[in-house]
C-alpha positions, 0 to 999 in steps of 0.5 A: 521400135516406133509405131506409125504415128511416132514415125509421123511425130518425129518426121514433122518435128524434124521438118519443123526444125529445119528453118534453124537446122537444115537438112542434109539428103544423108540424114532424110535418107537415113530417115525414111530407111528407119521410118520404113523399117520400123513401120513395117515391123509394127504394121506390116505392109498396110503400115508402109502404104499408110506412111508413103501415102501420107506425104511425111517421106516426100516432104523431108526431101522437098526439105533437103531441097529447100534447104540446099537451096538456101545454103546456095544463096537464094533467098529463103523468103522467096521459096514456098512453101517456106522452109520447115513448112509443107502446107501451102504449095502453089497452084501454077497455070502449065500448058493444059491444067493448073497443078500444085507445086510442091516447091516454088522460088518467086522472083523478087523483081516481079509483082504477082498478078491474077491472068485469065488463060484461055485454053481454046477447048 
């Protein structure tokens, strides 16, 4: 049995990885399930809300989808954060507030440039 910061050890390795071994939704699910029995074996309830709360489930899906993304073809240099990392997400302008964005794809026709967005209010 694995305690709360070996699950996070082992999560971050496996995501480090996945720029030469993609991920697949079978495994990350796999993943959390074990991540989430055994923290909770260890540490209880206040071990799960530590583990969900840290981001490391949600970053290996966000790595299922990156990696999905590369086998249809796109352009790996062009997702961001790149593949294998979590750190670096995007803040894009919406409607009524600028967000982060977990995963991005750039075009690669189109030269980035600053705007000023004016809200009226």
């Amino acid at each position: 049995m694995r305690i709360l910061q070996q699950i996070k050890t082992d999560i971050d390795t496996r995501i480090g990885s996945c720029d030469t071994n993609p991920i697949t939704l079978v495994e990350a699910l796999e993943m959390i399930k074990l991540a989430v029995e055994d923290v909770i074996r260890d540490s209880g309830s206040k071990g799960k809300t530590s583990l969900i709360t840290s981001q490391q489930l949600i970053n290996l899906l966000h790595e299922v989808v990156k990696s999905s993304l590369v086998s249809e073809g796109v352009n790996p240099t062009l997702i961001q954060p790149t593949v294998g990392q979590s750190n670096g997400e995007k803040t894009l302008a919406g409607f009524l507030k600028f967000k982060k964005q977990d995963i991005c794809i750039f075009p690669n026709n189109k030269t980035p440039r600053n705007e000023s967005i004016d809200f009226n209010g």
